[in-house]
C-alpha positions in Angstrom: -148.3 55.3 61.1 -151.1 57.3 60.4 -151.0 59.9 63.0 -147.6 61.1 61.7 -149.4 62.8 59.2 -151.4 64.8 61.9 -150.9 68.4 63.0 -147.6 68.3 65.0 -147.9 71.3 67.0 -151.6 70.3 68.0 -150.1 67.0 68.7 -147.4 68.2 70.8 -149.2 70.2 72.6 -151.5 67.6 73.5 -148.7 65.7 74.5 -148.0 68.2 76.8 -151.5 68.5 78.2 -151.2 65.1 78.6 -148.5 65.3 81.1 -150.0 68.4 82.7 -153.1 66.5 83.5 -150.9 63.5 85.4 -148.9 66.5 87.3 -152.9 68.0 88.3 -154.3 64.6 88.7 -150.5 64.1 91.7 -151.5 68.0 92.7 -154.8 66.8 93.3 -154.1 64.6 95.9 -151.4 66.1 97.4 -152.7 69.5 97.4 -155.6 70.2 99.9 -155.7 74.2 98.9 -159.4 74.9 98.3 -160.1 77.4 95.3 -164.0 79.0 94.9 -165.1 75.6 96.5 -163.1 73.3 94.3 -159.9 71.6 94.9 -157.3 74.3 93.8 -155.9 71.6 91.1 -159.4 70.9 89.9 -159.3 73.3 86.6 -155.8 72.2 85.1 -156.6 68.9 85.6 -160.1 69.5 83.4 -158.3 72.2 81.2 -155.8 69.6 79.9 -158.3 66.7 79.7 -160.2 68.6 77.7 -157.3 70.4 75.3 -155.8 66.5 74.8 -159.1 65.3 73.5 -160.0 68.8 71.5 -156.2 69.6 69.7 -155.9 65.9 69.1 -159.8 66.2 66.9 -158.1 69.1 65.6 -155.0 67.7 64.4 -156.4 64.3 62.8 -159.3 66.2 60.9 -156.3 69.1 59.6 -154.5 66.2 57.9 -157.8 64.9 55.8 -157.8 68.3 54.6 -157.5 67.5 50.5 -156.8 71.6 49.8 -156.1 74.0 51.7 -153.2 72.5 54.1 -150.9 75.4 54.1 -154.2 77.6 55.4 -155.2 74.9 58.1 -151.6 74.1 58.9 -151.3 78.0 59.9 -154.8 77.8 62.1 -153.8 74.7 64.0 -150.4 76.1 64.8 -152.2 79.5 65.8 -154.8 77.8 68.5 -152.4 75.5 69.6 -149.8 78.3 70.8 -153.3 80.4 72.2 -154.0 77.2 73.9 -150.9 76.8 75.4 -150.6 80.6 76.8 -154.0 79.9 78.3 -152.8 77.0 80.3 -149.6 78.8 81.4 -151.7 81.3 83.1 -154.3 78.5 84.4 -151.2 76.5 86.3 -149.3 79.8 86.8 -152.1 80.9 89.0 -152.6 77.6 90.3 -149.1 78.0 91.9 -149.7 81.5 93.0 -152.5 80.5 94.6 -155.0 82.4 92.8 -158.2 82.0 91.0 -157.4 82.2 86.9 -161.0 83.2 85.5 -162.9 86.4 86.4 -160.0 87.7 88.8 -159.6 91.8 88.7 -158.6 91.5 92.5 -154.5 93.3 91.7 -153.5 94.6 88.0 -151.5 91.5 87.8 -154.8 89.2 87.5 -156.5 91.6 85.7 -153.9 91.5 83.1 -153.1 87.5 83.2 -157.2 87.3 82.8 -157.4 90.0 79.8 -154.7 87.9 78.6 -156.5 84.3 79.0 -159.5 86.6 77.0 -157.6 87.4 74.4 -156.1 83.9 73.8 -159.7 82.4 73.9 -160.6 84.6 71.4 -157.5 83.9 68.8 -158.8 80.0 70.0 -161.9 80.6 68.5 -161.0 82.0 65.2 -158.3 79.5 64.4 -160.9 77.1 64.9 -163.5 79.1 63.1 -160.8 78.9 59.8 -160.5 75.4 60.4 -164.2 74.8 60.3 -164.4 76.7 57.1 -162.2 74.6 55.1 -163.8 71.3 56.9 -167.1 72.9 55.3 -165.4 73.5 51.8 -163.5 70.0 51.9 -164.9 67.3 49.5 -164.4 64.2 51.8 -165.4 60.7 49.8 -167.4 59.3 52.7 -170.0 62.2 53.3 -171.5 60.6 56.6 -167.6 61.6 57.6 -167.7 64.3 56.5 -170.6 66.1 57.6 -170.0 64.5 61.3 -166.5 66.5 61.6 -168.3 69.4 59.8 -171.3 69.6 62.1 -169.1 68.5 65.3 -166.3 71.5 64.2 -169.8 74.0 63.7 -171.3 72.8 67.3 -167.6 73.1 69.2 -167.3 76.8 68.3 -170.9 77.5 69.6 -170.0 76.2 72.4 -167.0 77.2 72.7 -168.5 80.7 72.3 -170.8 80.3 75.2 -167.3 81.4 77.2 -168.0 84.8 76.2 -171.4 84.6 78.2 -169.3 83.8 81.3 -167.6 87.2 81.4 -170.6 89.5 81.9 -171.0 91.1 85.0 -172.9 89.0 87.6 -175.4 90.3 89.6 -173.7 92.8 92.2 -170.6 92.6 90.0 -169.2 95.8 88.5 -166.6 96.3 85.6 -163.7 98.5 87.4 -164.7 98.2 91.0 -165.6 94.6 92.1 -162.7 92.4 92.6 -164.1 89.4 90.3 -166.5 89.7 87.1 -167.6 87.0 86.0 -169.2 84.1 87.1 -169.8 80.1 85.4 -173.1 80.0 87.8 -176.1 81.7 87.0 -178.6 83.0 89.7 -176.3 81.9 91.9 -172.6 82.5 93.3 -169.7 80.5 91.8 -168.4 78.1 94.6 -171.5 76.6 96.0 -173.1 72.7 96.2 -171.7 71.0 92.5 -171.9 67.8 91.3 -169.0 65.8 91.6 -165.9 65.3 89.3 -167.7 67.8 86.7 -168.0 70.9 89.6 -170.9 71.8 88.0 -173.1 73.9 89.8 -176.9 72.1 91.7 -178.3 75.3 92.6 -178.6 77.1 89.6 -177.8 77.4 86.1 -174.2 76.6 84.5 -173.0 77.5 81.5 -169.9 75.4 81.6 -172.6 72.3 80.5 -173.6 73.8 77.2 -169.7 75.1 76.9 -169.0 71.5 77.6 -171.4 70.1 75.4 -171.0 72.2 72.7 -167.1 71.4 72.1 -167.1 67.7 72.8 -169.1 67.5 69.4 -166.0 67.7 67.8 -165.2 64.0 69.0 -168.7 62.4 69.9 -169.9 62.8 66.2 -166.8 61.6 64.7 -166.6 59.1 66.7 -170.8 57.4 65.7 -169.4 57.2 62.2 -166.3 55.1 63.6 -169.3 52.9 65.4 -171.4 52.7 62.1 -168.4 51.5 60.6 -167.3 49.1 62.6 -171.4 47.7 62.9 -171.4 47.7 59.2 -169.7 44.1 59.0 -172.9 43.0 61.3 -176.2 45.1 59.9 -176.1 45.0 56.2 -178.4 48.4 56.0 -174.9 50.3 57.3 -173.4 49.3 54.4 -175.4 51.9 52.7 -173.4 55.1 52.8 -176.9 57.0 52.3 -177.7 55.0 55.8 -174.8 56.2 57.7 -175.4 60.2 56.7 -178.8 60.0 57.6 -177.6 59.0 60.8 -174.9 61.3 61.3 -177.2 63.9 60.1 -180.8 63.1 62.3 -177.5 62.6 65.1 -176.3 65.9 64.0 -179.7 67.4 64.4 -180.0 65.7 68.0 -176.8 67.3 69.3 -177.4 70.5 68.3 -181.0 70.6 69.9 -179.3 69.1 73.0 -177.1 71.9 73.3 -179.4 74.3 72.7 -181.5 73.0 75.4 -178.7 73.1 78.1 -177.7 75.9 76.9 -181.7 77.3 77.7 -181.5 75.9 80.8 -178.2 77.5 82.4 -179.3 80.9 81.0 -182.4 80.4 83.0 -180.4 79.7 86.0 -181.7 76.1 86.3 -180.1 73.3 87.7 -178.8 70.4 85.1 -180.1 67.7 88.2 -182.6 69.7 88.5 -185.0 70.2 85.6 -188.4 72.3 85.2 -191.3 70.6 83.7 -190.5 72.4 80.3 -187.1 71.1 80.3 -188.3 67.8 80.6 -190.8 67.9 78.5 -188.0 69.5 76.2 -185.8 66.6 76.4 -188.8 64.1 75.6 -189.4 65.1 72.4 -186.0 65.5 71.3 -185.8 61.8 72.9 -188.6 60.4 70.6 -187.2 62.6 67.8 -184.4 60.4 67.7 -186.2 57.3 68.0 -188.3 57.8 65.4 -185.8 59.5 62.8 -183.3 56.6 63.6 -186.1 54.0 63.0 -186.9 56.2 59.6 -183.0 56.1 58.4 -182.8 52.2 58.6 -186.3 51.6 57.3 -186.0 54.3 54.4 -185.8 52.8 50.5 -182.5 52.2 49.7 -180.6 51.1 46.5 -180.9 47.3 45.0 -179.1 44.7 47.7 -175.7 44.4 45.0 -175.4 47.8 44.7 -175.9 49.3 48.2 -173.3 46.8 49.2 -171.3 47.6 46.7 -171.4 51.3 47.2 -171.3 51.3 51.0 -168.1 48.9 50.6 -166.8 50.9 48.2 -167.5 53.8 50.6 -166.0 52.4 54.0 -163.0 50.9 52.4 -162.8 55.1 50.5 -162.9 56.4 54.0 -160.9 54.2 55.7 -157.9 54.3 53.0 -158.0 58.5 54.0 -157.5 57.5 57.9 -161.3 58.7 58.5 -162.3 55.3 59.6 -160.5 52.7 61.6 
C-alpha cells in the first residue's frame, strides 16, 4: 500500500491524535467544565483534528521526496516529537483543570507554557526544512508540485501568526499579570464566538489567518487531486500547463486570502463582521479568480494529440509517484 512508504513517526503520531480527538470529542460531552468561555475539552479536541490532518500532509509529501530523504526523514521525526510534547501539556492541563496557552498564573504554567513555546518553535523549523527540500524537489507533475510547495510556504506563515498571539494584550504585563497573551484582538479572550470554530464575533482573531494559513498544506494539494480526477471529463485538464495555471492563479488566491484575514484580525475586526474595505477586499480577490480561472482554460495550448498526450503522460507520471489518486 502506498502509505507504507510515508513518514512513520508523523503517521503514528497522527494515529495517536486520532484517538486523542475520539477521547476529547467523549470529554466533550461528558465534561461540563467551562475553560475562557469554551468547553474545557474544546482545544484538544481542535489540536488533534488539526495535527491528524497537518502530520499526515507532512508524512505523504516526505515520502515523494526524490533526494534528500535522510534530511526530511530527520525534520518529520523532529516536529512530530515537538508536536507531541505540545499536546501532552494541552490534555495535561486539560486534566488539571487549567488553561494551556498564555497561563503565567503559578511557575508550573509558566514553565508548561515556555515549554509549549519552545516546541512550537522547533514545529516551525522542522517544517521550514521540509519546505525547503519540497522547494528544491524536481517533481514530474509541476502543478503537484508547486501546490505542496506553495501549500508547505503558506502553512508556515500561518503557522507563524502563533507568535503574534503571545504579545502582551492590552493591560497585560510580562512578569506581573497572571495571563499574556491573548487569540482576540481589541477584545478579551472568552467572549461571544462562533460556534464549533470558538472564533471570536466581537473583534479580531488571529486563530483564522493561523487557521487558514496551515490548512494550505491540504486544500492545495488536494485541487490538483480534483483537476485530476475532472481530467477524464474536460479535455483542457489534460494539459499539464492547464492544471499549473490553476494551481498557481489558486496559489495566488490563497495567499491573498490569508493575507486579508490575517489584515482583518490585526485590526481587531470581526470575521462575521466585515468593514466596507474588507469587503470590498474580498470582491476583487473574488473576480480575480474568476477571471484568471476563465484565462487558464481559455489560454493557447499545445496541438489536440499532443496536449493529450502530454497531460496523459503527465497524470499517469504523477500518479505512478502516489501524488495523484
Amino acid at each position: 500500500m502506498p502509505w507504507r512508504s510515508w513518514h512513520r513517526p508523523l503517521v503514528l503520531f497522527s494515529a495517536a491524535m486520532a484517538v486523542t480527538a475520539v477521547v476529547s470529542a467523549v470529554g466533550l460531552v461528558v465534561d461540563d467544565r467551562v475553560l475562557v468561555g469554551a468547553p474545557i475539552w474544546s482545544k484538544p479536541f481542535k489540536f488533534s483534528v488539526s495535527f491528524v490532518a497537518y502530520c499526515l500532509s507532512l508524512a505523504w509529501m516526505l515520502s515523494l521526496l526524490p533526494r534528500g530523504r535522510s534530511v526530511g526523514r530527520w525534520a518529520g521525526t523532529v516536529v512530530a516529537l515537538a508536536s507531541l510534547v505540545e499536546m501532552v501539556i494541552i490534555v495535561g492541563q486539560v486534566i488539571r483543570g487549567k488553561r494551556s496557552h498564555f497561563n503565567r498564573a503559578t511557575p508550573l504554567d509558566e514553565a508548561l507554557f515556555d515549554a509549549m513555546g519552545v516546541t512550537v518553535a522547533v514545529l516551525w523549523l522542522g517544517t521550514l526544512v521540509v519546505a525547503v527540500l519540497l522547494v528544491r524537489a524536481r517533481v514530474a507533475d509541476r502543478a503537484s508540485a508547486w501546490a505542496m510547495r506553495s501549500g508547505i510556504v503558506l502553512a508556515l506563515a500561518g503557522a507563524a501568526v502563533g507568535f503574534l498571539m503571545t504579545r502582551p494584550a492590552p493591560g497585560q504585563r510580562r512578569g506581573v499579570s497572571e495571563v499574556v497573551g491573548a487569540h482576540s484582538v481589541g477584545v478579551p479572550d472568552g467572549g461571544p464566538s462562533m460556534p464549533l470554530t470558538g472564533w471570536s464575533t466581537t473583534g479580531g482573531d488571529l486563530r483564522i489567518p493561523h487557521f487558514v494559513g496551515m490548512h494550505a498544506l491540504q486544500l492545495l494539494p488536494l485541487l490538483v487531486m480534483v483537476l485530476a480526477a475532472l481530467a477524464p471529463r474536460f479535455a483542457r485538464l489534460t494539459d499539464d500547463r492547464v492544471r499549473l495555471r490553476l494551481v498557481l492563479l489558486a496559489s495566488a488566491v490563497y495567499a491573498a486570502a490569508f493575507g486579508l484575514v490575517l489584515r482583518q484580525a490585526l485590526r481587531g475586526e470581526p470575521l462575521v463582521h466585515p468593514s466596507g474595505v474588507t469587503l470590498g477586499a474580498a470582491g476583487l480577490i473574488l473576480v480575480a479568480a474568476v477571471v484568471g480561472t476563465y484565462g487558464a482554460l481559455r489560454a493557447p495550448a499545445s496541438t489536440p494529440d499532443a496536449t493529450r498526450a502530454g497531460g496523459a503522460d503527465a497524470v499517469s507520471a504523477g500518479a505512478s509517484k502516489g501524488l495523484l489518486p
